[in-house]
N, C-alpha and C positions, 0 to 999 in steps of 0.2 A: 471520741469518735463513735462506740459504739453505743452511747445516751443518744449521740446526735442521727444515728443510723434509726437509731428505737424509735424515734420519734417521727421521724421520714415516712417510716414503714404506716405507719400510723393515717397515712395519708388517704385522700379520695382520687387524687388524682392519678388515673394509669397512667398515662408515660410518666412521671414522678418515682411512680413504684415502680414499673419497668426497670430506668436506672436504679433506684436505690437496691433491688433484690439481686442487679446484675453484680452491682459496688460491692455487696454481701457475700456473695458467692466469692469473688477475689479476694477479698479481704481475708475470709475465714480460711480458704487455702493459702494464702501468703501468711499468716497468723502457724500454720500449722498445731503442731501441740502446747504451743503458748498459748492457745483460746483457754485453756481451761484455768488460767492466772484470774479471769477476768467472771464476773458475775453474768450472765447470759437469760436467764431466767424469764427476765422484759421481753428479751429479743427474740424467745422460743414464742410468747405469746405473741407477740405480732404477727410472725409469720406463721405461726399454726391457723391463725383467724387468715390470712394470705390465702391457703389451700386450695378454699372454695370457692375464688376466683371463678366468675367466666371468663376473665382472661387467662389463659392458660400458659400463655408463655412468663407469664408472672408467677404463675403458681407454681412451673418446672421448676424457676430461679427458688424461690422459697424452700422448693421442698432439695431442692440442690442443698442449700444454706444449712437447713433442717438436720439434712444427714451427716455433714460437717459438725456441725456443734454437738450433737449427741454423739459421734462415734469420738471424740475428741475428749470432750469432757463426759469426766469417769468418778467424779466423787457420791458417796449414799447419799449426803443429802441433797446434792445435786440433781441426783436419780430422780428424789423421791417429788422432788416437787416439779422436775421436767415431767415426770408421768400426770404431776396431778394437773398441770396447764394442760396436757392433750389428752386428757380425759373429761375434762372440762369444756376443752373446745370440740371434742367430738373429734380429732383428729384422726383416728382409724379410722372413722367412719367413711370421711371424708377421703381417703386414700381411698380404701377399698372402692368406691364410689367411683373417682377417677378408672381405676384399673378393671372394672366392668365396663364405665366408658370407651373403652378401646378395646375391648372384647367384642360389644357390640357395634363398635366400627366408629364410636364418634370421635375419639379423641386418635396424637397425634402416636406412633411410635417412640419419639422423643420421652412423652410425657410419662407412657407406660414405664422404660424403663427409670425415667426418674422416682416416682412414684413407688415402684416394687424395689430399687435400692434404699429409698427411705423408708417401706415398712421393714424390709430384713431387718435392718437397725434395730428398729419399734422394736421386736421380735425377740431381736437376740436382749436386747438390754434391758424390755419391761416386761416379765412374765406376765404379768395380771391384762396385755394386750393379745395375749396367744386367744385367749377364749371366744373373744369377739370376729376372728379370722376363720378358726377352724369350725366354728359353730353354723360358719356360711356355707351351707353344703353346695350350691349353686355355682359360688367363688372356685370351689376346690374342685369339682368336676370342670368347670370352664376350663382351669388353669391347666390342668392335665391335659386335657384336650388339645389346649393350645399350643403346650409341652412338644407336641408330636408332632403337629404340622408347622411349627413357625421354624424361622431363621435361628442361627446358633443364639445370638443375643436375647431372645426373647426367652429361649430354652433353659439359658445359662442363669436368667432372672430368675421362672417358676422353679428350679431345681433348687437357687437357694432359698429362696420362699418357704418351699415344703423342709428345706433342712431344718431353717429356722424356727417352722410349726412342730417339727418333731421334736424339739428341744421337752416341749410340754408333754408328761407321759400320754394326758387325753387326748392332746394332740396328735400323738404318731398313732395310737389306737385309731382316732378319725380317719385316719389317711389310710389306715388296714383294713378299715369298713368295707370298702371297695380292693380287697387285696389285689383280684387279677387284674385290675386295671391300674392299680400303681406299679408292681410287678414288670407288665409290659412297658411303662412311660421308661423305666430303668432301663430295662431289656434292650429296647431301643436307641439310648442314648449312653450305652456305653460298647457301641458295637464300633467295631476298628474302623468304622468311615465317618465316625463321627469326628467332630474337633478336637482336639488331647483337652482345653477345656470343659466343654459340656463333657465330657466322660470323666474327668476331674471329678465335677459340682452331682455329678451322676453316684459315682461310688461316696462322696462323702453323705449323700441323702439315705446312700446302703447302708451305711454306717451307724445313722444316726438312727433309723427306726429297724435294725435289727442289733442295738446296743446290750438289751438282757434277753434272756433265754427267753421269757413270755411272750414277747415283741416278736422276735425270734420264730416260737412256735407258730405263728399263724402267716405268716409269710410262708415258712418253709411249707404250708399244706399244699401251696400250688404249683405249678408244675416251675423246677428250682435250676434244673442243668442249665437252662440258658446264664443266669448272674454266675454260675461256677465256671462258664465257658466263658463269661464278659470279663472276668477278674483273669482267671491261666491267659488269656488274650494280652493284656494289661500289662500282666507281671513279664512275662517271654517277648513281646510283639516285638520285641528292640532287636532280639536274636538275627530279625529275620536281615539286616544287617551287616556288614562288613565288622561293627564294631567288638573288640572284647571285652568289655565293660558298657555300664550303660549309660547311654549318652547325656550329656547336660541337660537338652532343652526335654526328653523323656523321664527325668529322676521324679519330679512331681506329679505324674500320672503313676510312675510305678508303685512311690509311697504309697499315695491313695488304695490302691489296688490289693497289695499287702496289710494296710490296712484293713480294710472288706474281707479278706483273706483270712482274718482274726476269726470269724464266724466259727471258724474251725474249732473253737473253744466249748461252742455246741454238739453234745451229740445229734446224730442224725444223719440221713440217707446220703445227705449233701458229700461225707466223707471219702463215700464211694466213689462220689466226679471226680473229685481231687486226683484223688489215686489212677483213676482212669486214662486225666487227663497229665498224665506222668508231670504231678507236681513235685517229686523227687528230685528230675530232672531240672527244671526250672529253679529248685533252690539252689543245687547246686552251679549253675549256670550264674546266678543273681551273688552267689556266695563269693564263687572264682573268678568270676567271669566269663564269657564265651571262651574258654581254651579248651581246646579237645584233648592236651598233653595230661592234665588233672585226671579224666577219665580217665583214663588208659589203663591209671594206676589202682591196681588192687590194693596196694598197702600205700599207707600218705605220702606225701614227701616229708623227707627231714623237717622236725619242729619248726624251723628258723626260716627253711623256705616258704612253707606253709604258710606261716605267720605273714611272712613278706606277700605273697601271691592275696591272700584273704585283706590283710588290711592294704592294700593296695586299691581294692574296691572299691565303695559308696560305702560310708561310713551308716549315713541315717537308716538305709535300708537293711543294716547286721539283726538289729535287733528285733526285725518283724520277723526274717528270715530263720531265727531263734523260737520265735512264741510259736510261728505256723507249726514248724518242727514238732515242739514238746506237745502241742494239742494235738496233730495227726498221730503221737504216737500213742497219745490219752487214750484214744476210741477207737484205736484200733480191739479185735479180736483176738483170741488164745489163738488161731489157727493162719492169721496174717502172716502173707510171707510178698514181699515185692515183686513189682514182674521185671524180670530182667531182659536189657533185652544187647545178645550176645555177650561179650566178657564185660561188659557195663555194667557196675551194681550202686547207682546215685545213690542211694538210701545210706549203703552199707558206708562210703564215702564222706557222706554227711553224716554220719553217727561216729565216726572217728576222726573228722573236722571237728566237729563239734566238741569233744571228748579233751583230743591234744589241745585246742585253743584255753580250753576251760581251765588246762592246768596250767599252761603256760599264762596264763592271766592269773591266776591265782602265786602264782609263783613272783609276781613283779612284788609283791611286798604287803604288807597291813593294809587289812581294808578301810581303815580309818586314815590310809595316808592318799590313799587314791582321789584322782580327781572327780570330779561331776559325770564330766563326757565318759570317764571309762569306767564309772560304775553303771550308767545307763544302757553300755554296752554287756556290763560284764551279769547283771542280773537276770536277765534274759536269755543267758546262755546259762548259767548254773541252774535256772529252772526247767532250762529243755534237755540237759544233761540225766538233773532229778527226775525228769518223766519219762525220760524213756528208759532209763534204770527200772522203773518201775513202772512200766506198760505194761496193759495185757496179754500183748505178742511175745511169746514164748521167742522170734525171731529177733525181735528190736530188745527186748528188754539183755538177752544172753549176750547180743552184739555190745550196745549200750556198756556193760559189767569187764567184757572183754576188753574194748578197747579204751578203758579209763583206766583197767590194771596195767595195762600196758603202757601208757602214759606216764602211768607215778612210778612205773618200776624202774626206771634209771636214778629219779629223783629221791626216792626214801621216803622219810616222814616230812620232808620240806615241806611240800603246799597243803599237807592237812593243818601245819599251824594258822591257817589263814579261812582254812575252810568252813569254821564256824560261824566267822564272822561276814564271810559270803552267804551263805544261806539263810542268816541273820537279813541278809538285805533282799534275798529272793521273793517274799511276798513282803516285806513291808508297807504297811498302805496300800495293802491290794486288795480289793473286794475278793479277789477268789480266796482268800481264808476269810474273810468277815470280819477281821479282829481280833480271830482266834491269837491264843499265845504261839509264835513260831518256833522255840526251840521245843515245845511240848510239841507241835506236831512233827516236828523231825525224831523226836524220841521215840513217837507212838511206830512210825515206818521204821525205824528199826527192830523195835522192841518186836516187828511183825517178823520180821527177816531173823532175829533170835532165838526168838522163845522157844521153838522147838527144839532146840537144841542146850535150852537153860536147864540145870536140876536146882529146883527151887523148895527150900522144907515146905510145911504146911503153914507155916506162921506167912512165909513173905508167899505164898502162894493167897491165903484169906485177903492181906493188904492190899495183894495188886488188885485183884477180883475188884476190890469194896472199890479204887480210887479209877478203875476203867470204867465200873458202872456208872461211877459219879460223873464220869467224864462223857457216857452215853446217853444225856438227858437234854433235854429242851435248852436247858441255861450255854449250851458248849454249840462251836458253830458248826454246819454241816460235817466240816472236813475230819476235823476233831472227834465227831460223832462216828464218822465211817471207820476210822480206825481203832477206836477205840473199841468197837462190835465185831470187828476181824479179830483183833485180838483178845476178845472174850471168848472167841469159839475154842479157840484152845483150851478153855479152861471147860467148855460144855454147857455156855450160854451161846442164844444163836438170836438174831433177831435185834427190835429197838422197840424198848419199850415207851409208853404211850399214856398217858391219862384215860383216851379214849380204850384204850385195850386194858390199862386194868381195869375200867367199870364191865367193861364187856367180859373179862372174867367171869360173874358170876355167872352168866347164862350157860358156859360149858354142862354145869350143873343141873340147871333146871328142865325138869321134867315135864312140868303143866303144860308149854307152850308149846312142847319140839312135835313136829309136826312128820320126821321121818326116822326111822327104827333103822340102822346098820345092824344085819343080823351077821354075827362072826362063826367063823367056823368053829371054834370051841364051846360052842352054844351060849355066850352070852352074847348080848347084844348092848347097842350103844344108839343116845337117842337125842337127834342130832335135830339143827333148827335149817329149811332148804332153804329160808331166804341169804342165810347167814354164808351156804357155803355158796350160792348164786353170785354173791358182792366178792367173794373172795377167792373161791378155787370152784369153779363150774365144773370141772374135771369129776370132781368128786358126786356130780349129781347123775341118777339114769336116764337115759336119753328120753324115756317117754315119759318125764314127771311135768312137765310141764305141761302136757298133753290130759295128762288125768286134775290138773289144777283147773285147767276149762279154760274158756276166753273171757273177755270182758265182759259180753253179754251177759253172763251168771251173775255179776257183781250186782248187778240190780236187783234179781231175784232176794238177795238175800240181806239187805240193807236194814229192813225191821224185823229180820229172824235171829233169835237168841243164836249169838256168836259157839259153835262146836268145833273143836279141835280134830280135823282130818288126819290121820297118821296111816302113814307110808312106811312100807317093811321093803327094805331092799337087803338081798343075802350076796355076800361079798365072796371073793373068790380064796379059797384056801390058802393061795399062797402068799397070800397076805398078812405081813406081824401084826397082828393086834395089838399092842403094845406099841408100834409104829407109828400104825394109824392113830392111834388116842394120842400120841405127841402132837403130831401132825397136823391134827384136827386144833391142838391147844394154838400151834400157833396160827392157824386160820380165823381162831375166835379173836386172839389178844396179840399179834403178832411178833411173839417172842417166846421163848421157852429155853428149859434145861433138860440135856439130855446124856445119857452116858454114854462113854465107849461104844458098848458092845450094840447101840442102835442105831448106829451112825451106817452103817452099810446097809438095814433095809430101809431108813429113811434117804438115803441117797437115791434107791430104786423108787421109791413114794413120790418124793418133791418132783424127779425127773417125769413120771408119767400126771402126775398132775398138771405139769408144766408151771410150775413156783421155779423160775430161773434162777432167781436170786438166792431163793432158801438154796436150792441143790447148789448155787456156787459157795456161801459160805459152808454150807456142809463138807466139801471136798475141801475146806480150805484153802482156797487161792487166794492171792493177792486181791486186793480190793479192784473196784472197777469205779474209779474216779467220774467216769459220766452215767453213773445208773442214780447217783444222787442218794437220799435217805428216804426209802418207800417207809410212804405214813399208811395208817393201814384206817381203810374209808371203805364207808358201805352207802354208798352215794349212789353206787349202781343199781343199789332195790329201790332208788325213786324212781330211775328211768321206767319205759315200758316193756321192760324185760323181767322186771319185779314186780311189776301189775297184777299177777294171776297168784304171787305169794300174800300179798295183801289181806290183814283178816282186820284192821282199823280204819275208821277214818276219823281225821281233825278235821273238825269244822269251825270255822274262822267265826267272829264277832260279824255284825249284820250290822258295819258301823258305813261301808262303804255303797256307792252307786253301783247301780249294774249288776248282771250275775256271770258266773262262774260257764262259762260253755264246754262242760266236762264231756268226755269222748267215750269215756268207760264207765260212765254215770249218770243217771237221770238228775245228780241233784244239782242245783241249781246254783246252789249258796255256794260262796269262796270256799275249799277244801284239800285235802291232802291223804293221800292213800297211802299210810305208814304201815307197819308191823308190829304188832306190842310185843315181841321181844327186845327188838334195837329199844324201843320206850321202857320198858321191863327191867332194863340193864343199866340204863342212863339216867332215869331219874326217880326217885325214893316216893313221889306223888302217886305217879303210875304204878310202879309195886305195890305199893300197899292198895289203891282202889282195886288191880286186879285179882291181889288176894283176899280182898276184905269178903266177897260174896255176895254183896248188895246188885242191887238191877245192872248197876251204870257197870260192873263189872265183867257182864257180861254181852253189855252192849255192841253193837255194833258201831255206832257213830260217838264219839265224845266230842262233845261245843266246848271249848274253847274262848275264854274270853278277851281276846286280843284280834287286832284287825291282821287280816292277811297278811302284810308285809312280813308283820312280826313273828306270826305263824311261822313260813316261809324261813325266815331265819332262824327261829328255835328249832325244826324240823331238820335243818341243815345241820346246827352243831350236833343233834343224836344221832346224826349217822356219819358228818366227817370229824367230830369234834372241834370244829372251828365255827366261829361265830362270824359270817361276815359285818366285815367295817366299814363304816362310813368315815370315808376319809373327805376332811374339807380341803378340796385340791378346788382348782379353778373350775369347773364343770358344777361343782355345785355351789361354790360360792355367787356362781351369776345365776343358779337357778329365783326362780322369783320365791317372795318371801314365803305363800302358801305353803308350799311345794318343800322348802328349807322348814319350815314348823311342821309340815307331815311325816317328815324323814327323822326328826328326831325325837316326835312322839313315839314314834316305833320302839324307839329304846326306849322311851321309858315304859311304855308297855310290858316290855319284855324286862325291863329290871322289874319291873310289878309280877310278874308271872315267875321269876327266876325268886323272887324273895318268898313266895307263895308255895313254890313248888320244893323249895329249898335247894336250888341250883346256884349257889355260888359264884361261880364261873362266870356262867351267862350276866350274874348280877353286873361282877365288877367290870366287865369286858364293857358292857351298856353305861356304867357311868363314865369309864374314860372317855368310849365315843361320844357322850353330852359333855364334858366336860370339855375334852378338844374344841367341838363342833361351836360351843358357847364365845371357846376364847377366840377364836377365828370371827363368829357372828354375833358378838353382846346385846347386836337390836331383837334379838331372839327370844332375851330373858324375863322378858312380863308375860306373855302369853303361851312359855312353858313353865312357868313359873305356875299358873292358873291353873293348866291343865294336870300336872304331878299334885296339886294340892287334890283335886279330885278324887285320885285312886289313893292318896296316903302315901308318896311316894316321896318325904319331908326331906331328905341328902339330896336328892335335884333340886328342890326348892332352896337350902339353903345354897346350891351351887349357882344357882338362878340369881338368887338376890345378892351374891356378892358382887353382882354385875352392877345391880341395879340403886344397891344400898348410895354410892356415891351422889345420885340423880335423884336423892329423895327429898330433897325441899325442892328441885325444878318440877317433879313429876306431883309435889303435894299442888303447888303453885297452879299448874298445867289441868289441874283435875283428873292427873289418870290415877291419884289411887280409887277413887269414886268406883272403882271397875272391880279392886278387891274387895273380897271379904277381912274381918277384922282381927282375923288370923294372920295373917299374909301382909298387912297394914304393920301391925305389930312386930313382927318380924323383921320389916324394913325398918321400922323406925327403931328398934332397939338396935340394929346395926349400923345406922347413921347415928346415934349418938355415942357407940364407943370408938368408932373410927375417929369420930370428934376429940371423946375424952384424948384418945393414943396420939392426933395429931398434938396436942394443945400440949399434952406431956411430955 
């Protein structure tokens, strides 16, 4: 039947196709998930060539059909070659095409919605089709627009549209381009008059392009209480109510909701709504239910009722009601305290709900014996138990400790025998440890809560040192990192060290460059660099120095005059430990240090008036602060225009591109970059040695550079955050055009030419991974970076080049493209097409 369908489709005749797409449409739903028994592949192609249709009630039927067979049939290599028929027939195009037709008013309502449930599909199920949708910036404003003013159906379409786009990370980037006007499209359609659907498809679009903190950050810069009003709306709205629990046809708005809710996981201002919008109350409400009898109670009810009242509730909703918890209690502050309001204290209720269930779940038996459903409840309550144990809030965390001693203390040592093996499953495959080892990160929180109270000889005091340190590096993940530097401070390491901060080491030292003189009261003095403490602690600089630096305008003046080192005497105030400050200062150069005992009270007064938050929190030793993350220590800020007037270099890029440079603070013309030769001085062994050598170019003003801007541009970035930006080949530049994909990866090789030159390492290998990725993602790339690395000498991209190309070297000798290499390059292919020969044949 469906050979015989195939061939129908195939027809000229409309009313022919008319029935036959109508027959197809029934069919495939009468079929249901039995279509995917059956080969379809013919049948995708027929009706994707269907689409284009001017008759349109043909092409609704088709693309009915369409969405049916693709959301049905689920195998890869079904995938791969359904994608490659409607890539082939231009099939997004031809959507997207329809669905502007009804935008500008030709087409029918019908068709839209058919049409935007066929591409969601496209969407969700063929990544390499997200690029061709969000790239249409005309598509994407239309749709929002349309978003606002149509009918629920049309709304409920664009929302999942844009969910689907956001799947792509370029893509939800896209949709943030325009923040306050995606912002409001939400704002709008999850306001309590809206349909419980569209407010549905609303919070899951929240969801999806505020899923990582990045995404995250750029949302939350606009104005944010309205979506923390849209969700507390959401989660409560049911209250308002007869009911004491939440109602059937309401449980799928509130998930969602609570879901969205999740944000909380984020730091940021957002936290403060919450709290405002007495989201304490609301959990407990969603927890117990609407019963006022629960409140009442300062101390819980008996374990057993408890239990009974709690899972009595909506089961699916425990566990968001868990995570909101353990996040709100992450970010809170030392000095958080609830607002109560008369003898009601939700919080306190829900941290001793939370506490008793925890034990009383852990007490049913071996975590290996439990089922699915109640480890998915039960890990999310062991992790909002462990966060608030270990919140910032001197209020939650003490409550938290109280009321879980209280809990185990009838029981004994019963539920600790279980308790390893729950916390064993608390982050398991969860991005927020990264991978890290979990019993090692539960060791490190304790060993925080111990140590002061360990006496440890010198031997097992040296071992722990050497294996926290080790544990404080780049290889270990965030979390692993955070504790393990909390628990070095104990020992009188404070800080995280850095690559970029031991190169920056040596500058503490050097004298040639430093540009400002700290005169101390014990008459010596300390000589210091002002760009250095500009990027890092501004505190530490005097209020008129930027005033004696001059403005931009000078910067011209002085572009062909022999470079002279300006120095600045600033005399410090008495009561200042000298010895303080030169720690102090260590860790503002290299962001980490060792310090003893007896300096730890005036460097407490130091960090605090400098305002280094973070140094004065570890210094006081506190618990860590789970959302302040691992500050890397970046001097990115003497690129801004606030490091302009510290400026005594400039890079000037290769004169390989069109156009000039329209500098602001410079008359010059050429591509260029206003750097510092100390951040250069410290970072890389080239620069040192020309600055010390004595020759002209040393004391130069401008140094040329022989790399085009881009690359500039990104070596100039790693010496001052130590990170190289990457070029990832994600879909945004896989569809860039081929030019444009050979300019981006000439860059690296430029920059591994400059990096092997200058003897930077780093930079080398970080530039061949990205050609090497880039290569394997785009192999049509490899003859004409091939040609171009033979140029500068650059022979590891070449040979990564041609093991692309080595396969295609009797087509390409046949074809005449080696006629385009030189006989270097010729020989190189051809020596590796005959041993791939010899290896096959062997």
């Amino acid at each position: 039947m469906l050979v015989a369908l195939e061939g129908i489709l195939h027809s000229r005749n409309e009313n022919i196709l008319r029935t036959a797409a109508d027959v197809t449409v029934k069919l495939f739903y009468f079929l249901g998930d039995s279509i995917a028994q059956y080969r379809t592949s013919d049948l995708i192609l027929a009706l994707s060539l269907l689409l284009s249709l001017q008759e349109k009630k043909i092409a609704v039927s088709c693309a009915a059909a369409l969405t049916c067979i693709i959301k049905k049939v689920h195998v890869p290599d079904a995938d791969k070659e359904s994608w490659k028929i409607l890539e082939e027939t231009d099939a997004v195009n031809t959507i997207i095409n329809a669905i502007q037709d009804y935008i500008s008013g030709i087409q029918t309502l019908e068709c839209f919605l058919e049409m935007a449930s066929l591409l969601k599909i496209v969407l969700q199920r063929f990544p390499y089709s997200r690029y061709h949708v969000w790239s249409n910036t005309k598509l994407i404003d239309d749709l929002q627009d349309l978003c606002i003013k149509a009918d629920p159906s049309i709304a409920i379409a664009v929302l999942q549209l844009c969910s689907a786009l956001a799947l792509c990370g370029d893509g939800a980037i896209k949709l943030l381009e325009n923040g306050e006007h995606l912002l409001s499209l939400i704002v709008c359609c999850i306001e309590n008059s809206q349909p419980r659907r569209v407010r549905i498809e609303a919070f899951i679009l929240c969801q999806h392009i505020m899923r990582s903190e990045r995404l995250f950050s750029v949302l939350v810069k606009f104005q944010f209480l309205p979506i923390v009003q849209g969700i507390i709306g959401a989660m409560g709205g049911w209250r308002s109510s007869s009911c004491q629990k939440v109602p059937a046809d309401q449980v799928p708005l509130v998930v969602e909701a609570c879901r969205t809710a999740l944000i909380t996981r984020w730091a940021g201002e957002h936290h403060s709504y919450f709290w405002k919008s007495s989201i304490d109350r609301i959990l407990l409400d969603l927890l117990v239910g609407n019963r006022s009898k629960i409140s009442r109670h300062a101390v819980p009810l008996p374990p057993k009722e408890l239990m009974d009242v709690i899972y009595d509730d909506v089961s699916i909703i425990r566990p968001y009601i868990w995570d909101i918890l353990g996040w709100l209690a992450t970010h809170c502050d030392e000095t958080f305290h609830p607002i109560v309001n008369g003898e009601e204290n939700c919080l306190d209720i829900l941290i001793s709900c939370a506490c008793f269930v925890a034990v009383e779940s852990m007490c049913e038996g071996c975590y290996s014996s439990l089922s699915s459903s109640h480890t998915s409840q039960l890990e999310p309550l062991a992790r909002a138990v462990l966060l608030m144990m270990t919140s910032p809030s001197k209020y939650i965390s003490l409550k938290a400790r109280h009321h879980l001693s209280e809990a185990l203390r009838p029981l004994g040592y019963r539920p600790l025998e279980n308790l390893l093996d729950v916390l064993k499953s608390t982050f398991l495959g969860n991005a927020y440890l990264e991978g890290g080892d979990i019993v090692l990160y539960y060791s490190l929180q304790a060993l925080f809560c111990l140590i002061s109270l360990s006496d440890l000889n010198r031997s097992e005091v040296q071992d722990m040192i050497k294996n926290l340190q080790e544990l404080n590096s780049d290889s270990f993940s965030p979390r692993l990192r955070l504790y393990s530097a909390y628990n070095l401070n104990f020992f009188g390491f404070y800080g995280y060290p850095t690559k970029l901060g031991k190169r920056m080491e040596k500058a503490i030292s050097e004298y040639e460059l430093a540009d400002m003189q700290l005169l101390l009261s014990d008459g010596q003095s300390i000589d210091v660099h002002s760009i250095i403490l500009m990027s890092r602690c501004p505190s530490l600089l005097p209020p008129g120095l930027l005033c004696c630096k001059g403005n931009p305008s000078t910067v011209d003046q002085n572009l062909v005059q022999k470079y002279e080192m300006p120095r600045h005497r600033v005399r410090l105030s008495d009561r200042i430990d000298n010895t303080a400050l030169r720690k102090l200062l260590e860790y503002v150069y290299t962001g980490c240090f060792q310090v003893d005992e007896d300096l730890l009270s005036p460097l407490k007064i130091l960090s605090k008036h400098c305002g280094l938050k973070l140094l004065s929190h570890m210094l006081h030793r506190k618990h860590p602060i789970l959302s302040s993350g691992i500050p890397t220590i970046d001097f990115t800020a003497a690129l801004e225009p606030a490091g302009l007037p510290f400026s005594d270099i400039i890079l000037e890029a290769n004169a390989t591109r069109g156009g000039y440079q329209n500098c602001s603070n410079c008359s010059l013309s050429t591509f260029h970059v206003h750097a510092h030769r100390i951040i250069l001085w410290a970072n890389c062994d080239y620069f040192r040695a020309l600055f010390q050598s004595g020759m002209q170019d040393s004391s130069s003003r401008i140094i040329k550079v022989s790399i085009c801007w881009e690359a500039l541009v990104k070596l100039v970035r790693w010496f001052y955050s130590g990170t190289l930006p990457r070029l990832e080949p994600r879909c945004q530049w896989k569809n860039m055009d081929t030019d444009q994909q050979q300019h981006d990866l000439q860059t690296y090789v430029e920059l591994s030419w400059i990096a092997e030159l200058w003897f930077i390492d780093e930079v080398r290998q970080v530039s061949m991974d990205v050609i090497l990725s880039c290569l394997k993602s785009k192999p049509n790339l490899s003859l004409n970076l091939m040609k171009f690395a033979a140029t500068i000498s650059q022979w590891d991209v070449v040979q990564a080049a041609a093991t692309h190309l080595v396969p295609l070297y009797p087509q390409m000798r046949d074809a005449g493209d080696l006629e385009q290499l030189d006989d270097v390059l010729i020989d190189i292919l051809r020596t590796g097409y005959m041993l791939c020969s010899q290896g096959a044949s062997n």
